[in-house]
N, C-alpha and C positions, 0 to 999 in steps of 0.2 A: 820559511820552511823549506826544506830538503827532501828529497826523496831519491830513492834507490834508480838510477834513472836510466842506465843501461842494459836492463833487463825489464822496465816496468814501464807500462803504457796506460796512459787514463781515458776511460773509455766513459759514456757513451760515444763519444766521437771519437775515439781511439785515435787520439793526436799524441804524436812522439813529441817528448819535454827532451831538448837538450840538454846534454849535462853540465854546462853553468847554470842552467836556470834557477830562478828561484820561486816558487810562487808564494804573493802576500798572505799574510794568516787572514783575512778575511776569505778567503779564499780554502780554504781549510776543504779537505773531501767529504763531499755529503752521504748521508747513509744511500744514495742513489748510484754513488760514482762506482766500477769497479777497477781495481789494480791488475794487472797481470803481471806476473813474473814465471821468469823460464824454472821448469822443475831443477835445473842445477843449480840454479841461484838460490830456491829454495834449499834444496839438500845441502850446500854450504852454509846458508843463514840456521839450521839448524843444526847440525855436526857443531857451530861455534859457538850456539847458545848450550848447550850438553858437553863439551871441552871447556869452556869458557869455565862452565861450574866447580869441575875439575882442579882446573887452574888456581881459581882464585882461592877453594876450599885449603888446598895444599901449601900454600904462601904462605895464609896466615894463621895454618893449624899449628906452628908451633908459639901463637901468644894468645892462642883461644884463652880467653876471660883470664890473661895474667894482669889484662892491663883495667882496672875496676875505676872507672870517673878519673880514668887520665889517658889522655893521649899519648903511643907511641915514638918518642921523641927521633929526628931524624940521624943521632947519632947513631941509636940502636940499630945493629945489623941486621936483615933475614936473609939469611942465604936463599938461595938457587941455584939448580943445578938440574944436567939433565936424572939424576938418582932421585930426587925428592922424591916425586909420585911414587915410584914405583918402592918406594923404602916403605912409604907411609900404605899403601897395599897390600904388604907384606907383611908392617910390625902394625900396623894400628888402623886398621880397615874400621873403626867405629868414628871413625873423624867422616867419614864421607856419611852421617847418616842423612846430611840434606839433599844428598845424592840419593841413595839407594833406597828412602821414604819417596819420591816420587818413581823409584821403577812398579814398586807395587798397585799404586795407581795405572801406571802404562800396563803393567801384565792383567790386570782388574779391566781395562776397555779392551786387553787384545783378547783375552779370555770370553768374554762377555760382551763384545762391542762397546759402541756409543754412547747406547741409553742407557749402559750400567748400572742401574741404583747407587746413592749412597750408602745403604746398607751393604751389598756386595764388596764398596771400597773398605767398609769400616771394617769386616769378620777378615777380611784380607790381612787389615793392618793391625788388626787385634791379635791375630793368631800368628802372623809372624815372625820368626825366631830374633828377631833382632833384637839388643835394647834399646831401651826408650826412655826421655824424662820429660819432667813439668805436663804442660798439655797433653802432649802425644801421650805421656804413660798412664794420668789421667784417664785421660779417655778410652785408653786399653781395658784400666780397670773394670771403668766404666759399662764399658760393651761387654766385657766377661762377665759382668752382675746383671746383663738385663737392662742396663740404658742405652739403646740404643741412639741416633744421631736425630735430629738435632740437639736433646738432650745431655747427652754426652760430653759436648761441648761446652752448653751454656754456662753462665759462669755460678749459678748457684748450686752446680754438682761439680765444678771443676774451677777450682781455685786459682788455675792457671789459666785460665781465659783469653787473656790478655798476651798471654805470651806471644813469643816469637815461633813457637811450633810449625805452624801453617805456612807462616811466610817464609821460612827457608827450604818447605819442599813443594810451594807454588809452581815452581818455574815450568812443569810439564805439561800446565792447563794455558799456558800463553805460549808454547812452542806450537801445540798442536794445534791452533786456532790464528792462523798467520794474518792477521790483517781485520782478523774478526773477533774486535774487542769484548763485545757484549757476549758473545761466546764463551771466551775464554772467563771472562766473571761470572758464568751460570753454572761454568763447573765449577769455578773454585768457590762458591756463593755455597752451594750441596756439599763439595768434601771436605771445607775447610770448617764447616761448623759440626765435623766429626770431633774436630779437638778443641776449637775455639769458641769465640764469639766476639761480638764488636769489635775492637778494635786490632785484634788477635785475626780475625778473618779478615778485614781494610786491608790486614798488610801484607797478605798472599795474595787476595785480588788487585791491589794495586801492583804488584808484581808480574804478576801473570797480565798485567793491563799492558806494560812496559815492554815485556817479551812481545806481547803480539803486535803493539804498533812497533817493535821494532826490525819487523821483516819490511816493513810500509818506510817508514822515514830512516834520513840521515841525521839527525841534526837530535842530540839529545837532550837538548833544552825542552825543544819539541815534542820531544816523551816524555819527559818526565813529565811535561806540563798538563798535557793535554789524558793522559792513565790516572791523571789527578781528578779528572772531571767522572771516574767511575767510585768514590769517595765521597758519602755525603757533606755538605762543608760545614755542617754540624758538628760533626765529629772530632773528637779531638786528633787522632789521625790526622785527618784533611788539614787540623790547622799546623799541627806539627809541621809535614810539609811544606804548607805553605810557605811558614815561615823559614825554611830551608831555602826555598826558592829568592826570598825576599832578601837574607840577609846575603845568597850569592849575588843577587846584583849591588848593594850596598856593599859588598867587600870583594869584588873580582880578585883574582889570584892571589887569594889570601882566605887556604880552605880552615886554618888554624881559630881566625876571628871567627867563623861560622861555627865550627866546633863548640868554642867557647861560650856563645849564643846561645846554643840547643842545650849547653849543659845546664845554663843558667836555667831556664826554661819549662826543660822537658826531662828530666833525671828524676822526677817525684816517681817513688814507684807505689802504687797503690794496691794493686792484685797480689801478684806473684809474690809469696809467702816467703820464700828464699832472699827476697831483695828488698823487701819494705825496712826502711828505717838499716839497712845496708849499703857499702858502694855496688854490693851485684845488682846487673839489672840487665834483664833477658825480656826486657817488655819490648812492642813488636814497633811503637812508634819512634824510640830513641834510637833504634837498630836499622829500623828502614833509611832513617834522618843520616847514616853514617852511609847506606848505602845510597843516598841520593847525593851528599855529600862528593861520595867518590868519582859519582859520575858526572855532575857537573864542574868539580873541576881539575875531570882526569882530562875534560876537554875530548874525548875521543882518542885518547892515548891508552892503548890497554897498560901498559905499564904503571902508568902513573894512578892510573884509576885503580889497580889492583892494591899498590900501594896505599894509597891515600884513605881506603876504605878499610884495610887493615889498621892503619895508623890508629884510625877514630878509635878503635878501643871495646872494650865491651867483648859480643860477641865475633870477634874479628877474622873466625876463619868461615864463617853463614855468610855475613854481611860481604865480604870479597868475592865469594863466589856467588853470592845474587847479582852483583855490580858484574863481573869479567861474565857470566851467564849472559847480561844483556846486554853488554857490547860486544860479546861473542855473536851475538845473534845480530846485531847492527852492520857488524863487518863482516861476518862472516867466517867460516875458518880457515879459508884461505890467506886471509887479511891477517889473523893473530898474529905476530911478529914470533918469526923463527928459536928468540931465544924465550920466549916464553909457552911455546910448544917443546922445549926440550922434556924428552923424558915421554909424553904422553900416547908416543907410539907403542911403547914399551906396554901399555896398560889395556890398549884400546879392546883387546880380545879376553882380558880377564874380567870374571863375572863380579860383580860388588860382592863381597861379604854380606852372604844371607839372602844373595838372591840367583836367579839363573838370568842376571841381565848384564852385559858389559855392554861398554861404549858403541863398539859396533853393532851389536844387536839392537839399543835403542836409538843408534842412528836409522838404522832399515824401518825398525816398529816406528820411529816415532815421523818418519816421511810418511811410511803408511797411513797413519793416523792424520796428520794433515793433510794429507789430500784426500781424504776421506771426508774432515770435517770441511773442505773449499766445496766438493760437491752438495754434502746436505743443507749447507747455507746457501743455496742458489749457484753455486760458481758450478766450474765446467772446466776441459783439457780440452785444449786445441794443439794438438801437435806437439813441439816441445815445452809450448808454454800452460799455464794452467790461470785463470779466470777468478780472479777473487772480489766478491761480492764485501767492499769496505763497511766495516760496523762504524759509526759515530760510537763515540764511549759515551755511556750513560752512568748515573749513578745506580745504586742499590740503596736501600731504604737504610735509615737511620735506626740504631743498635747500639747502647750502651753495657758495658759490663760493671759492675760496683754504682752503678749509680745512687747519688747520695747517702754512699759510703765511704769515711774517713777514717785511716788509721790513727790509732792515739797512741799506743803505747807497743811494743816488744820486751815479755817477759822470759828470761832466761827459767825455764822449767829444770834441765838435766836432769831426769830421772829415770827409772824402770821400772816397767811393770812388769812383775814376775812368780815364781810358786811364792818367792821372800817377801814380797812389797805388791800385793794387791790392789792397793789404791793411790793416785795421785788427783790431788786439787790443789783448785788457785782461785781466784777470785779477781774479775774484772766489772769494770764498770763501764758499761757501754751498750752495744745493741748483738755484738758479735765477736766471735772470734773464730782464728786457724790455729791446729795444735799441730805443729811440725813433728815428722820422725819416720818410725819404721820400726817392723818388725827383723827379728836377728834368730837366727839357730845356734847352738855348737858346730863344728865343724862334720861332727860325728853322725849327727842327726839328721832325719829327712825332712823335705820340704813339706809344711802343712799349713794349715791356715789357721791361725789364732782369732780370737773373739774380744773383743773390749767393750762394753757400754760405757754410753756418753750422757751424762746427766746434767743437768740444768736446773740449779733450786729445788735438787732433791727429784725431780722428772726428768723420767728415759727422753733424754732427745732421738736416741737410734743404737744399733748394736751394730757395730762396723769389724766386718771382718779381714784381718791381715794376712794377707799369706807371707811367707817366707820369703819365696822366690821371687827373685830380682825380678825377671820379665814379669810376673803378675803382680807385684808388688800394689800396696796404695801407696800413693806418693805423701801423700799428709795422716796423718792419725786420726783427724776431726775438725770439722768445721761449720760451722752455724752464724748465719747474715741476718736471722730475723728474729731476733729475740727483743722485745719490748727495751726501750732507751732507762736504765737503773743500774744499778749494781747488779752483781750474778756471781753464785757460788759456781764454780765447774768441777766435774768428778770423773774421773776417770776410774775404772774399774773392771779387773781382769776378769773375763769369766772363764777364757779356755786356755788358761795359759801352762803344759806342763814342764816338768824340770826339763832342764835343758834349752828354755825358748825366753824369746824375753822381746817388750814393747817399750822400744823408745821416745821418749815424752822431748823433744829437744827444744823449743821455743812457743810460746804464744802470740801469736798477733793478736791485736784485739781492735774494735773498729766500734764506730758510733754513727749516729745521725747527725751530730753536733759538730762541725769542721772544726776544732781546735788551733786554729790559725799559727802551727808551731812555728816561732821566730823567738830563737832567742838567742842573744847578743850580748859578749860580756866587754 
């Protein structure tokens, strides 16, 4: 193990580690030990975990989800340059939403301090202006009808569960919590089950695990390993990673074979409605697996880690910037090499789209904020340095989403419900299903909220109302996880639909109790 050592002293003996030193992992810092590190070394370990995000968002925002169950091969180019960021600022400021969904959190404790409630976070994030999908929008809806959080999250009101939501706007609960892991996952434990659950919240607190042991250690094996131990090992999560970890020491500098591995693996997607029985897949453990991917073996090279985590595929401009976020915060922003800071000065005073927060402001707020949260964890300021009381990572209790739920089948519905066609049915056999879609207007018409019933063998399951408008939108038409294992008529049925307005019916998932062990081979 490594540690930051020319600024950080381990105390209770407050014995200075030279800087080759190394200390053995049995040796590892116990919840007794504290770190100290000077407030500039903090304020650089931060500025490069919040640039860092930046960075890596912008790389690989122009192959976000082109590349679906295939890696980006190294012929393909990605420019850089210093004009990126500040293009991408200008024409398409919704690319940075794993950016400016954690300012609302930061404006949420600077408004409100520490103890913020999770409800404070959620009416925050609910109301808004931003758009929103999968989980996040979910859970908007969510909260705008009266569910509030935990709820809101869990995955039998929100079909996206699972997703990657949480874990690409983690990274503010492990900035502000420098060295104090279990911290950092109490807050993300509270906000991250506004949109998720199980394995959907593992992959923001494992993230925020990483950010905070990475103001503590050098050595990113180190991190990643030990942010794994706040992860039940239960969980499919934890083995995901694992297995990341495993196949990097079985195939050192060869991050391709590892890739190949996870796909084999970990590519089922079982929740997220949008990517079951498809190559999309925005699920939170295959996405972490590219972001862990990058990091062990960009080796500690921001370049190549930026790269190599865009490479993997999927969601490739979330996953970069979680990876360059936490070797931003490893090295610092000083450290970041010159040509992948080009451009970033240019942005550092303008506010994200949709909020009153730029870079500079969340550099100020978010030192605030950690050295706020070093004092209420026992630590203290001495002079130029500040006193940080070290967390041991712990886990969080075990949490499953769909458990002993299997998808069987994806039916192509295409249809509308309208003043013309009042009714759509289908028929599945199984325990459950997701009816994919959305509500539409004329262009002419104002934003209202339409009505559907959802019937099941002739019984109302519920009346679900659609509104119009994108930001309130529901992100699914209807969904049902607990209907007895048989056949089942589904009915869908306009009640408030008037001319001009229309409910799009566009897929069915449908799910059982009965694992259908699909393998088939010709």
């Amino acid at each position: 193990m490594k540690l930051f050592l020319k600024s950080i002293l381990i105390t209770p003996f407050i014995v200075a580690i030279s800087c080759s030193s190394h200390l053995p992992k049995e040796k590892l810092l116990s919840g007794s030990d504290t770190v100290i590190i000077s407030k500039a070394k903090l304020q650089d370990k931060l500025k490069g975990g919040w640039a860092g995000q930046v960075i890596g968002c912008t790389y690989g925002g122009p192959t976000e989800f082109r590349w679906n169950g295939t890696m980006i091969n190294d012929h393909v180019p990605i420019p850089w340059d210093e004009n990126k960021i500040l293009w991408w600022y200008e024409n398409h400021p919704g690319l940075y939403d794993d950016v400016y969904m954690d300012m609302t959190f930061v404006e949420t404790f600077e408004k409100y301090g520490l103890d913020a409630p999770d409800s404070l976070h959620a009416l925050a994030f609910a109301h808004a202006e931003y758009p929103l999908w999968h989980a996040n929008q979910a859970a908007r809806y969510n909260i705008l009808n009266g569910i509030m959080p935990p709820a809101s999250g869990h995955w039998k009101n929100n079909p996206h569960a699972d997703d990657i939501d949480f874990q690409i706007e983690a990274d503010f609960a492990g900035l502000m919590s420098p060295g104090m892991v279990n911290s950092a996952i109490e807050i993300g434990n509270r906000i991250g089950h506004i949109m998720n659950y199980g394995d959907g919240v593992y992959g923001g607190i494992y993230v925020a695990a990483m950010y905070s042991l990475a103001y503590v250690y050098d050595d990113i094996e180190l991190i990643v390993s030990e942010a794994l131990k706040t992860i039940p090992a239960e969980s499919e999560f934890h083995q995901c990673i694992a297995n990341i970890i495993q196949w990097h020491k079985k195939y050192p500098g060869d991050w391709k074979s590892t890739w190949f591995e996870a796909q084999k693996k970990w590519t089922s997607e079982k929740g997220c409605p949008a990517g079951v029985f498809v190559p999309f897949n925005i699920d939170a453990k295959i996405n972490a697996a590219y972001i862990v991917i990058g990091l062990l073996y960009g080796e500690g090279d921001f370049g190549s880690t930026v790269d190599i985590s865009t490479r993997c595929g999927f969601d490739s401009d979330c996953n970069p910037a979680n990876a360059a976020g936490i070797l931003g915060t490893m090295i610092g922003y000083s450290q970041i090499p010159d040509f992948w800071k080009k451009g970033i000065n240019k942005v550092e005073e303008i506010n994200f789209r949709y909020t009153n927060m730029s870079l500079n402001k969340v550099y100020d707020i978010g030192y605030r904020h950690a050295f706020e949260m070093i004092k209420k964890n026992g630590g203290k300021e001495e002079g130029e340095n500040l006193m940080i009381k070290y967390q041991t990572p712990q886990s969080v209790p075990l949490e499953a989403a769909f458990n002993g739920l299997f998808p069987t089948e994806r039916q192509k519905l295409n249809k509308w419900l309208s003043t013309k066609n009042s009714e759509i049915s289908f028929e599945i056999k199984g325990c459950g299903f997701v009816v994919t879609g959305s509500a539409h207007k004329e262009s002419q018409q104002p934003d209202i909220v339409l009505e559907v019933d959802v019937f099941a063998d002739g019984q109302l399951l519920e009346t679900v109302k659609m509104p119009t408008s994108s930001l309130l939108r529901r992100h699914d038409v209807a969904w049902q996880y607990e209907l007895p294992e048989k056949g089942h008529s589904i009915t869908l049925k306009a009640r408030n639909i008037p001319e001009g307005y229309r409910v799009y019916a566009e897929d069915a998932v449908v799910y059982s109790t009965v694992d259908p062990g699909i393998k088939t081979y010709y």
